[in-house]
C-alpha positions, 0 to 999 in steps of 0.5 A: 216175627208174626209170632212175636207180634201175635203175642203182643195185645193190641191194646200196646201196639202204640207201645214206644220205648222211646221217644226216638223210636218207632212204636209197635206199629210203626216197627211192623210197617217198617218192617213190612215196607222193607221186606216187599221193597229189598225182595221186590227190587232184588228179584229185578233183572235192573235191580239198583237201589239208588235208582229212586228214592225210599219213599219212590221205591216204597210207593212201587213196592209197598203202597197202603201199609202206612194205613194199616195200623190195626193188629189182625191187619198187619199180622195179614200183611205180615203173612202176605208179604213173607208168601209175596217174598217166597213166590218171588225169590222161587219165581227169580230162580238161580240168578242171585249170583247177578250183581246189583248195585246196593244201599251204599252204591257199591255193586254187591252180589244179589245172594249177599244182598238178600243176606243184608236183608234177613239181617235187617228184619232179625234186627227189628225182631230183636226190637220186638223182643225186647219190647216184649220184655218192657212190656212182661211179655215173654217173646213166643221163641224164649217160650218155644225154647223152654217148651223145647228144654223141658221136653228134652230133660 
């Protein structure tokens, strides 16, 4: 994820493919935001996701990302928060067999919760992509891969 976002210029973080959709900024917030809050909850021993609102659960977990909106600011964040996620799930230790109560109100299990969220930011990873793309960027794994193949012939 930040090597797709390092790829990008600043100058095209305002880049909204779109009307509808977030812009480059916008997405790596939200992706920000999303991460510090699914971890953050998910490593409680009461984690349950309907105990508050987004926007309450954003301002528990993730206050003051909305007002970074420079490059090197948000590639920080980025940075900061996958190293916050990795000291809290070590931190939480071998509970995330625990049920919890998820996005839909359903009880699911912690370590299938966390999948969902893996999932969620190989999504918005997919968005920067394809971003990329529309932009004439080649995304950093698509060069990572070629680098890799030619190696290998």
């Amino acid at each position: 994820m930040i090597q797709e976002a390092e790829n990008i210029p600043e100058d095209q973080f305002s880049f909204r493919a779109t009307p509808d959709t977030r812009n480059i900024t916008e997405l790596l917030q939200h992706i920000i935001e999303s991460q510090k809050i699914l971890v953050g909850e998910t490593c409680r021993p009461d984690t349950n996701l309907m105990r508050q609102s987004f926007a309450a659960h954003t301002q528990e977990y993730a206050s003051g990302v909305k007002e970074v909106t420079d490059k090197n600011g948000l590639l920080e964040l980025l940075r900061s928060s996958m190293d916050e996620a990795e000291a809290c799930m070590l931190g939480y230790g071998d509970k995330f067999d625990e049920t919890m109560t998820s996005l839909n109100g359903q009880p699911t299990s912690k370590t299938v919760f966390l999948a969902f969220a893996v999932s969620h930011e190989m999504y918005h990873r997919g968005q920067l992509t394809v971003f990329e793309r529309l932009l004439n960027i080649e995304p950093a794994l698509t060069g990572k891969l070629k680098k890799l193949f030619a190696g290998a012939s």
